[in-house]
N, CA, C and O atoms as a GROMACS GRO file, in nm:
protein
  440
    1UNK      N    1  -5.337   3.336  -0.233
    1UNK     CA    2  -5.309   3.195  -0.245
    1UNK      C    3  -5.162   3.171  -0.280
    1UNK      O    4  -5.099   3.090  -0.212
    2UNK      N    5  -5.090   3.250  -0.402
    2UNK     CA    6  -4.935   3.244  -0.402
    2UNK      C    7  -4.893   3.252  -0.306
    2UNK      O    8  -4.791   3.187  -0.282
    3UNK      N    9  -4.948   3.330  -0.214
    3UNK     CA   10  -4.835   3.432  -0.063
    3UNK      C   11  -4.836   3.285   0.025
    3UNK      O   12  -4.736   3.251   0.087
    4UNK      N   13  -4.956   3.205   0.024
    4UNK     CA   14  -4.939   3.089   0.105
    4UNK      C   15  -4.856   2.958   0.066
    4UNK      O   16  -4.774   2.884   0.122
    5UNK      N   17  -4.909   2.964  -0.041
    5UNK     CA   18  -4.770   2.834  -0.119
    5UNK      C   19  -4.650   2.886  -0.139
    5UNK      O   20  -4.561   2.805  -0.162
    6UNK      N   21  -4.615   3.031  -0.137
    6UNK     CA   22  -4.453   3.024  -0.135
    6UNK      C   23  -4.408   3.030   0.022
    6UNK      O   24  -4.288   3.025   0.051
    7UNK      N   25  -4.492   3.040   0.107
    7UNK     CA   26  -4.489   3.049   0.256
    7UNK      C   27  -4.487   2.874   0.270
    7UNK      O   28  -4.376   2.835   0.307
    8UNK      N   29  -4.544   2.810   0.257
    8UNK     CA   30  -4.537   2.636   0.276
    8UNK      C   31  -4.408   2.615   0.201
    8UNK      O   32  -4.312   2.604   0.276
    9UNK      N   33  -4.381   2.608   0.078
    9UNK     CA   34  -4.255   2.586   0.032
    9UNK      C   35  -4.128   2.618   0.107
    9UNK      O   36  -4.033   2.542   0.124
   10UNK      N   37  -4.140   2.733   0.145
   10UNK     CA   38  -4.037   2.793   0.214
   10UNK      C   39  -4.008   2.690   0.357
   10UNK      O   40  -3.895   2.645   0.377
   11UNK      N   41  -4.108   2.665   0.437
   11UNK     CA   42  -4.090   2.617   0.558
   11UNK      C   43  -4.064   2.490   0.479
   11UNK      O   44  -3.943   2.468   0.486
   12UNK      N   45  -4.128   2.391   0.404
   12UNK     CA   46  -4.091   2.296   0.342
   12UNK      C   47  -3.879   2.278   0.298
   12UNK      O   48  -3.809   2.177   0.293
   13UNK      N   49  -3.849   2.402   0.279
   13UNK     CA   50  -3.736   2.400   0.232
   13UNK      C   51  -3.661   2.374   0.361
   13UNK      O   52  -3.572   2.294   0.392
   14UNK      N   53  -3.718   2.457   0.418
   14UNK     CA   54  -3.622   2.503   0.585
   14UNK      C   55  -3.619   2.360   0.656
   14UNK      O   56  -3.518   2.303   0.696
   15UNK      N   57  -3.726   2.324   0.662
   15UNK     CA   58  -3.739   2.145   0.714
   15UNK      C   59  -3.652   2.041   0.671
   15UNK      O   60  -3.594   1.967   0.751
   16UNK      N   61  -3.641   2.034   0.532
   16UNK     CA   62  -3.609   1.947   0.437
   16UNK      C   63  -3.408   1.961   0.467
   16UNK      O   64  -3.321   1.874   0.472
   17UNK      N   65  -3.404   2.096   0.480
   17UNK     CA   66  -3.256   2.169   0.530
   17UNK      C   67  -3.234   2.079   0.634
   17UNK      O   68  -3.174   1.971   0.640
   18UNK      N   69  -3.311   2.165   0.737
   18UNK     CA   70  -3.274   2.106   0.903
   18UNK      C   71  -3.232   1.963   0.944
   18UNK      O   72  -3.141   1.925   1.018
   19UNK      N   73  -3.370   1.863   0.840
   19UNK     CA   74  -3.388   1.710   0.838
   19UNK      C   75  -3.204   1.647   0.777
   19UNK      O   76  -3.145   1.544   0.812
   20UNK      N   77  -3.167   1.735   0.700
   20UNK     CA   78  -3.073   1.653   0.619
   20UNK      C   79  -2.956   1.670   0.702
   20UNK      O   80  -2.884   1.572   0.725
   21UNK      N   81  -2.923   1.808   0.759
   21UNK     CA   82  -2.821   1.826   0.862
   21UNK      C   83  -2.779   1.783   0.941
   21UNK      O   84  -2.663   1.761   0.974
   22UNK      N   85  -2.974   1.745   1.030
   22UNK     CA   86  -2.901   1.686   1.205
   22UNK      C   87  -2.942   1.517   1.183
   22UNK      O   88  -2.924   1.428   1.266
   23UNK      N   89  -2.988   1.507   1.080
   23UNK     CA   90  -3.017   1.321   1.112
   23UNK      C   91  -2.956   1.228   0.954
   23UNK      O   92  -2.916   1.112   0.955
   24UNK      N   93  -2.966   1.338   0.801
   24UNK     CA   94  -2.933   1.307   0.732
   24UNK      C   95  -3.021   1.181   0.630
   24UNK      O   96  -3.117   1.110   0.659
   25UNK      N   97  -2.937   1.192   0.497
   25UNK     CA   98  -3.057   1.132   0.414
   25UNK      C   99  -3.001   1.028   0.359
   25UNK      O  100  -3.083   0.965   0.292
   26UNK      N  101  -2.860   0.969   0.359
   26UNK     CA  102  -2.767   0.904   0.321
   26UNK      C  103  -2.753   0.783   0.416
   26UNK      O  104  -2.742   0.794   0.538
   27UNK      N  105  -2.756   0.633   0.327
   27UNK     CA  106  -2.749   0.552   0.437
   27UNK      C  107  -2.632   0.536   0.505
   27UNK      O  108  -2.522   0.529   0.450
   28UNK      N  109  -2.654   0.530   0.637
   28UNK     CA  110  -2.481   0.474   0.746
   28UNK      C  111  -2.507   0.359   0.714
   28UNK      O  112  -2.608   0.295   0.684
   29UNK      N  113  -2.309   0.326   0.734
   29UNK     CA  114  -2.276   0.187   0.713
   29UNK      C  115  -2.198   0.131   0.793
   29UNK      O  116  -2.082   0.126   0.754
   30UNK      N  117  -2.225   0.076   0.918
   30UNK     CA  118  -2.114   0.053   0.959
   30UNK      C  119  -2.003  -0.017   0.953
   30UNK      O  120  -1.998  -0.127   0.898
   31UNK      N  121  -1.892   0.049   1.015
   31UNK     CA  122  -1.767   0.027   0.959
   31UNK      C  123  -1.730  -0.134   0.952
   31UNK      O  124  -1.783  -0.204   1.038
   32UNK      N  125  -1.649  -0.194   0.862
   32UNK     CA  126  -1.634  -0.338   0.853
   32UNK      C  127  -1.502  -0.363   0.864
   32UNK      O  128  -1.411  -0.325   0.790
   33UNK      N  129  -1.498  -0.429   0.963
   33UNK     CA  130  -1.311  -0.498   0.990
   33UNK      C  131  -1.305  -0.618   0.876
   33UNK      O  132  -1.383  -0.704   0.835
   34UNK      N  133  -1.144  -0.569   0.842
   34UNK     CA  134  -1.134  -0.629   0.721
   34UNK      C  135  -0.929  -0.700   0.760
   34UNK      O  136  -0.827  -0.635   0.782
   35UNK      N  137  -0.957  -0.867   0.751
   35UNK     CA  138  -0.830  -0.887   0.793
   35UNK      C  139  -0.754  -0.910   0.676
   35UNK      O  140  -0.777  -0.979   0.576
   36UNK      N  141  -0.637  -0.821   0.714
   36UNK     CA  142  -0.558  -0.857   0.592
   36UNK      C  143  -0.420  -0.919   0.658
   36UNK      O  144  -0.341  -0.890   0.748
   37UNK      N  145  -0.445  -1.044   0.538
   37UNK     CA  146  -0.256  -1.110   0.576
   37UNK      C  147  -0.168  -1.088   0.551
   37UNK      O  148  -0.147  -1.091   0.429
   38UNK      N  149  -0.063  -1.052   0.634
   38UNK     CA  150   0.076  -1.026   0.552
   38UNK      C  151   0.131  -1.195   0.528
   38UNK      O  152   0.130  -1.276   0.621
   39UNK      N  153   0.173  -1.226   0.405
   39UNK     CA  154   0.247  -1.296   0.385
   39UNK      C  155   0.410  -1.301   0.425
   39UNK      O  156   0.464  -1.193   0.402
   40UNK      N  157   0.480  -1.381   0.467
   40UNK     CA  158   0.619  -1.397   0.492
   40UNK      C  159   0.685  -1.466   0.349
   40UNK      O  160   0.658  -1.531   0.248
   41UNK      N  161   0.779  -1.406   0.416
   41UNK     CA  162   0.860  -1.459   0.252
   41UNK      C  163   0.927  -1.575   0.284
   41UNK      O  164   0.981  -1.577   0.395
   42UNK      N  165   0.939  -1.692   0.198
   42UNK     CA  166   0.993  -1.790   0.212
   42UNK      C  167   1.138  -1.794   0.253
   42UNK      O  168   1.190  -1.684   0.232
   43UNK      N  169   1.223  -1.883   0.306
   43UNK     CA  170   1.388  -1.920   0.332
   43UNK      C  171   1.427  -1.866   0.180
   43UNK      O  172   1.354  -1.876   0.082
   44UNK      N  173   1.556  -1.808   0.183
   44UNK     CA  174   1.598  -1.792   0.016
   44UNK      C  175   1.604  -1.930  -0.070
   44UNK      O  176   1.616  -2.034  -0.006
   45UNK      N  177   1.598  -1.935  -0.180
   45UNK     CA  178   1.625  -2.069  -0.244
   45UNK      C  179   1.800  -2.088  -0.257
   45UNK      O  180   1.879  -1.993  -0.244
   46UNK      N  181   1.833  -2.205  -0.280
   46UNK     CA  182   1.932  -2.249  -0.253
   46UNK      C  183   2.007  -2.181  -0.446
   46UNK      O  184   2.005  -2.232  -0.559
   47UNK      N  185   2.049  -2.079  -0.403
   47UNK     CA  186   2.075  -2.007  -0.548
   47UNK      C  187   2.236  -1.994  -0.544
   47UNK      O  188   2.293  -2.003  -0.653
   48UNK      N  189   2.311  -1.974  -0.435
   48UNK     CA  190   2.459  -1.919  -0.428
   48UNK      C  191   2.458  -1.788  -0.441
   48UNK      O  192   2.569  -1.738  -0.455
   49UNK      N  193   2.323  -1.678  -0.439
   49UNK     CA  194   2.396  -1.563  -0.451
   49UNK      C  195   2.385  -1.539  -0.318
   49UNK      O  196   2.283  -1.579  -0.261
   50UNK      N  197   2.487  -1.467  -0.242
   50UNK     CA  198   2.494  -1.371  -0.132
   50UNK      C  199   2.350  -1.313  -0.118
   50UNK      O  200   2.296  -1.263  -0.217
   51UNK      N  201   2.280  -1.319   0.019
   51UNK     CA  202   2.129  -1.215   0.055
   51UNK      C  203   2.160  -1.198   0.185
   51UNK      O  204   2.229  -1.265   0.262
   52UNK      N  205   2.075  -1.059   0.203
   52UNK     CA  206   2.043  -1.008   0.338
   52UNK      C  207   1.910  -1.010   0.371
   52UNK      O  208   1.834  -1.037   0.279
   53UNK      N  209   1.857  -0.985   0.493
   53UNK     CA  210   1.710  -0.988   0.476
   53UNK      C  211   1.685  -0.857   0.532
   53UNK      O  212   1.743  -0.826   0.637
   54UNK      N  213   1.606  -0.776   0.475
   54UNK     CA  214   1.521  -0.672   0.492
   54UNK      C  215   1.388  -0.592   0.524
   54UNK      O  216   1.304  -0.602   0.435
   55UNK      N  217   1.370  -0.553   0.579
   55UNK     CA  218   1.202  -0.504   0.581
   55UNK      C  219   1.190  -0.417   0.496
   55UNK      O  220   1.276  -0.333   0.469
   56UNK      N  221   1.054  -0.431   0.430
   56UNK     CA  222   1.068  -0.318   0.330
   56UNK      C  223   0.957  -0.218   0.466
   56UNK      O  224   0.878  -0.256   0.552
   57UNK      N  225   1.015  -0.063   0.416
   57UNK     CA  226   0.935   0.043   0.495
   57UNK      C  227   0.866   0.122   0.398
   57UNK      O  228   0.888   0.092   0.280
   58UNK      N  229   0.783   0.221   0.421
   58UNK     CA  230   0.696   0.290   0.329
   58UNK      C  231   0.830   0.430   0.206
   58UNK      O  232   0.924   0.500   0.244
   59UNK      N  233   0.766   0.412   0.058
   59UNK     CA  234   0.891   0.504   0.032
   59UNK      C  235   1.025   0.389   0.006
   59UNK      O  236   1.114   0.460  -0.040
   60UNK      N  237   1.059   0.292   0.011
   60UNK     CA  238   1.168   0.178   0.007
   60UNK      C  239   1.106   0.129  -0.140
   60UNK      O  240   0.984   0.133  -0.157
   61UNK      N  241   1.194   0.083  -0.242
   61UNK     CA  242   1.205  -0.005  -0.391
   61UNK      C  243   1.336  -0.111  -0.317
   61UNK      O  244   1.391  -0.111  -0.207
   62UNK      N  245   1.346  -0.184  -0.427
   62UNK     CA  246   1.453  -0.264  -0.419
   62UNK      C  247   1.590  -0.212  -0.405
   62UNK      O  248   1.680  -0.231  -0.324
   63UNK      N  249   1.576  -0.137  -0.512
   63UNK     CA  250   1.740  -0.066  -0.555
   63UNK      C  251   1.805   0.032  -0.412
   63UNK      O  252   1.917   0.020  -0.360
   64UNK      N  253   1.675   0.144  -0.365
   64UNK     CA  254   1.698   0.202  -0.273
   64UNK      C  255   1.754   0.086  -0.136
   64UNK      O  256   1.837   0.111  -0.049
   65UNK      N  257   1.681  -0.031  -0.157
   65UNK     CA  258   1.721  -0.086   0.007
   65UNK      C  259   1.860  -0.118  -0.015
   65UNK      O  260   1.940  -0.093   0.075
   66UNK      N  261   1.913  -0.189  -0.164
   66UNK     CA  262   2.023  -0.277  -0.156
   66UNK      C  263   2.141  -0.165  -0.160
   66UNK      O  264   2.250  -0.202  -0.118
   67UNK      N  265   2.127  -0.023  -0.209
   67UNK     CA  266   2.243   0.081  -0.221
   67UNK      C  267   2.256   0.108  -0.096
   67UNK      O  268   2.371   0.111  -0.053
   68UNK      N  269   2.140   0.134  -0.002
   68UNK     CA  270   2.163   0.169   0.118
   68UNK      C  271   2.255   0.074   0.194
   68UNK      O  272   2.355   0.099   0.261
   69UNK      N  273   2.202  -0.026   0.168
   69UNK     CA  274   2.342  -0.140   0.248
   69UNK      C  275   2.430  -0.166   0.245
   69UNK      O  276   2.508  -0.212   0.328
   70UNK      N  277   2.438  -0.127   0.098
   70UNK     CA  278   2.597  -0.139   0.019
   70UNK      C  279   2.689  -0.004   0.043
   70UNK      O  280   2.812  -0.014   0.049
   71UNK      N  281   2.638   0.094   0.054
   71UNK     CA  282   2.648   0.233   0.068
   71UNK      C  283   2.750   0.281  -0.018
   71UNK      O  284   2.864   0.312   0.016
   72UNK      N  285   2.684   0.285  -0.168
   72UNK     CA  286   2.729   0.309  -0.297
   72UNK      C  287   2.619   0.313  -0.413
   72UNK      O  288   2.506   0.305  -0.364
   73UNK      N  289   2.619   0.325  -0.568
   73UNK     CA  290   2.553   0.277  -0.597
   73UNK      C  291   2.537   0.143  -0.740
   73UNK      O  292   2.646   0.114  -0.790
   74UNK      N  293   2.460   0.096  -0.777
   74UNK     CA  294   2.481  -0.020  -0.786
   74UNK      C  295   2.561  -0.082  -0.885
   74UNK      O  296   2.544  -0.049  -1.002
   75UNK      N  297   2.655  -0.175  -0.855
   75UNK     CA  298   2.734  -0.255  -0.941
   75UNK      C  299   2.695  -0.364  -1.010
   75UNK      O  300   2.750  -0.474  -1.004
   76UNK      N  301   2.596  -0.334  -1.082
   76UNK     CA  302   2.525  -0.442  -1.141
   76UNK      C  303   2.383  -0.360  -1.220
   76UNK      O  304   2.341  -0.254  -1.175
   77UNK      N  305   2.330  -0.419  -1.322
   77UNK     CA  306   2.264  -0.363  -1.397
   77UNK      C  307   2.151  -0.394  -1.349
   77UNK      O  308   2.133  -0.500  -1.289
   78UNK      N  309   2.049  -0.297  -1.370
   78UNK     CA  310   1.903  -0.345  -1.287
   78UNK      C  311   1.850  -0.452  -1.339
   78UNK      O  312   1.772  -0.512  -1.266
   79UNK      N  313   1.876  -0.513  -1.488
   79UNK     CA  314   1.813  -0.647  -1.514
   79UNK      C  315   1.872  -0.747  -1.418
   79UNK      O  316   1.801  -0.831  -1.363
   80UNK      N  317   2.007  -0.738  -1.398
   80UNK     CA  318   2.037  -0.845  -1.264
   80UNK      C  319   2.029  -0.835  -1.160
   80UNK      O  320   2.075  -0.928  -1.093
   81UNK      N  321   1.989  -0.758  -1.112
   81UNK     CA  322   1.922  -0.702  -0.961
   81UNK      C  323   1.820  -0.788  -0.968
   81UNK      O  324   1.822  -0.892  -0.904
   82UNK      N  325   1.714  -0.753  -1.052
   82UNK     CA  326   1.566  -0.769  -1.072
   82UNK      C  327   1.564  -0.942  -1.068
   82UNK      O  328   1.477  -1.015  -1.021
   83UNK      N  329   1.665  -0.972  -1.121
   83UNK     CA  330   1.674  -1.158  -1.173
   83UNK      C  331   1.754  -1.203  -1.026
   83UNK      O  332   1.747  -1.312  -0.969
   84UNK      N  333   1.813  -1.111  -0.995
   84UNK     CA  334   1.896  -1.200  -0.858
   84UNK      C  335   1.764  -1.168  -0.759
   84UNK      O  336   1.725  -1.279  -0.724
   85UNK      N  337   1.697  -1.087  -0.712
   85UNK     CA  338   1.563  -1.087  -0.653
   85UNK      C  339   1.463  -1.232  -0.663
   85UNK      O  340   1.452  -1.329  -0.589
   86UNK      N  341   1.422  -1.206  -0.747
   86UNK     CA  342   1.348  -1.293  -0.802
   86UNK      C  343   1.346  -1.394  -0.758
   86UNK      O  344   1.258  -1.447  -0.690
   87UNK      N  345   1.509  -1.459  -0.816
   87UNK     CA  346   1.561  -1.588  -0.720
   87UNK      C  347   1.570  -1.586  -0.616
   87UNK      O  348   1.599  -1.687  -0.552
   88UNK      N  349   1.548  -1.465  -0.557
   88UNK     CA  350   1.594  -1.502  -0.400
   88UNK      C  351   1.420  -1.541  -0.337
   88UNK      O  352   1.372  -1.630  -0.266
   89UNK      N  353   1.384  -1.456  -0.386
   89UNK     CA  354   1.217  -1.447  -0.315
   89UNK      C  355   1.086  -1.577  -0.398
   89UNK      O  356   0.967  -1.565  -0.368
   90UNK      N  357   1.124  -1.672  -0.481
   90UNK     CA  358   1.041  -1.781  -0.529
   90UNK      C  359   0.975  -1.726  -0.680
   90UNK      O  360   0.876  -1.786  -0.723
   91UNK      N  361   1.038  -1.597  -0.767
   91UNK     CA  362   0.995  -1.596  -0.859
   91UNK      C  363   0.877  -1.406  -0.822
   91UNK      O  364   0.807  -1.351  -0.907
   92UNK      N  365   0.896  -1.361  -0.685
   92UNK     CA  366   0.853  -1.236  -0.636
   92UNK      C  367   0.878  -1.173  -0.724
   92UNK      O  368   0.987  -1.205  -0.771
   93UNK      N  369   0.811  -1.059  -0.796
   93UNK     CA  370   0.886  -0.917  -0.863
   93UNK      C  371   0.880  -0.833  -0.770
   93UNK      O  372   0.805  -0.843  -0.672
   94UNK      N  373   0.959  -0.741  -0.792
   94UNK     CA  374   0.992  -0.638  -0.702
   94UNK      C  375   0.912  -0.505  -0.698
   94UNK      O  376   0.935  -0.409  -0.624
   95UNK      N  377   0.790  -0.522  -0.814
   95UNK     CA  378   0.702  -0.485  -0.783
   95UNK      C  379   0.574  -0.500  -0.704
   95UNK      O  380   0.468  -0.445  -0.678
   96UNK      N  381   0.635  -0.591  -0.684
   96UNK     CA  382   0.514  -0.663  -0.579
   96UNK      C  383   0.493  -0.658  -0.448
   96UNK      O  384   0.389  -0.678  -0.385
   97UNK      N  385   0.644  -0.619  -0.394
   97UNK     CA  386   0.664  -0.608  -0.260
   97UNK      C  387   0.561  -0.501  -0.184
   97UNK      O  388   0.505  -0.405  -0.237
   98UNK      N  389   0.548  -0.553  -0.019
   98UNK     CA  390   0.467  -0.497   0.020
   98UNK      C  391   0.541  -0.411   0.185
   98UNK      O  392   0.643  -0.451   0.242
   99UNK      N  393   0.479  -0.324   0.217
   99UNK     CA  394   0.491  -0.210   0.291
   99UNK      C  395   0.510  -0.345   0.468
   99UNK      O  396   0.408  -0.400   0.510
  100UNK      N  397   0.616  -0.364   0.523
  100UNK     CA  398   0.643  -0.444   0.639
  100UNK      C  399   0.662  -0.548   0.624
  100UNK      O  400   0.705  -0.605   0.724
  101UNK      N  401   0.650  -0.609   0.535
  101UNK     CA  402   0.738  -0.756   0.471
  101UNK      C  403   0.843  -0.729   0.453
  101UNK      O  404   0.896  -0.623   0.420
  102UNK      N  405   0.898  -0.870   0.484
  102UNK     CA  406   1.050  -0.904   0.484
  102UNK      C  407   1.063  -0.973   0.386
  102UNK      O  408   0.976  -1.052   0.346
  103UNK      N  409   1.218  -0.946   0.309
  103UNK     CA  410   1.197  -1.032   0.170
  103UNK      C  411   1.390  -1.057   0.154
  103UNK      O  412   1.468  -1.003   0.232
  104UNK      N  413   1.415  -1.107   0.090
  104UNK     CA  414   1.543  -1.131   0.068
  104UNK      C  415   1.607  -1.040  -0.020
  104UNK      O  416   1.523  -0.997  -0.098
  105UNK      N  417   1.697  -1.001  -0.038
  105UNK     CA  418   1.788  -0.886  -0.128
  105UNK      C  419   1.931  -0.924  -0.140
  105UNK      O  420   2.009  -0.943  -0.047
  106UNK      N  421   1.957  -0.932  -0.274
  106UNK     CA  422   2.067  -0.958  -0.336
  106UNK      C  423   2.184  -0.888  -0.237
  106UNK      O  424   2.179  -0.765  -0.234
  107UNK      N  425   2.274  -0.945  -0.165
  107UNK     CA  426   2.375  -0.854  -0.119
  107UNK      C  427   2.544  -0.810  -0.211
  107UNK      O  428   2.638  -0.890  -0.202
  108UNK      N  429   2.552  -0.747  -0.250
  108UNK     CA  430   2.664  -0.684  -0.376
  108UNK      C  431   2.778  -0.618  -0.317
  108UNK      O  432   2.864  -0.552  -0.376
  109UNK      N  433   2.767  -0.645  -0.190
  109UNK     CA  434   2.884  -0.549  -0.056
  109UNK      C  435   3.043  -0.641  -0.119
  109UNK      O  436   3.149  -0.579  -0.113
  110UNK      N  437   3.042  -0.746  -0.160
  110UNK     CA  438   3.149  -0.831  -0.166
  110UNK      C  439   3.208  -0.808  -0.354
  110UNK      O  440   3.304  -0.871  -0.396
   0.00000   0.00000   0.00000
């Protein structure tokens, strides 16, 4: 009687194997399109500082885009970077920026 119930178990196991492999026991879900908006960044505000406009790319901060343009590095302390940003973009932090948005950047070339 053991030799037969560890013989059923066994095929029980082997089944239970096979079942989970080729058809599985986990519910599918199918996949859900999900739209996401990029926002545009507003006209700069009427501030007087010098801006360029930029795309940000993947790997890009603020500081990196505006040295690159300037091709130096920066003449100005990052609290006024961060505050001339700001103004340029409606109060944006520059943490906020996103991966193919365009945003305004302090230009410091002058």
């Amino acid at each position: 009687m053991k030799k037969l119930f560890g013989f059923l178990l066994a095929i029980l196991v082997i089944y239970v194997i096979y079942y989970d492999l080729t058809v599985g026991t986990l519910p599918t879900s199918s996949p859900q399109q999900v739209d996401a908006k990029v926002e545009k960044s507003a006209p700069p505000a009427k501030t007087g500082i010098p801006s360029f406009d930029a795309e940000v790319k993947p790997g890009d901060t603020v500081i990196s885009i505006v040295e690159h343009r300037i091709n130096k590095s920066l003449p100005v302390s990052i609290q006024d970077l961060i505050e001339d940003f700001q103004a340029l973009n409606s109060g944006r932090t520059p943490e906020k920026i996103q991966i193919g948005s365009t945003y305004h950047f302090p230009d410091y070339s002058k």
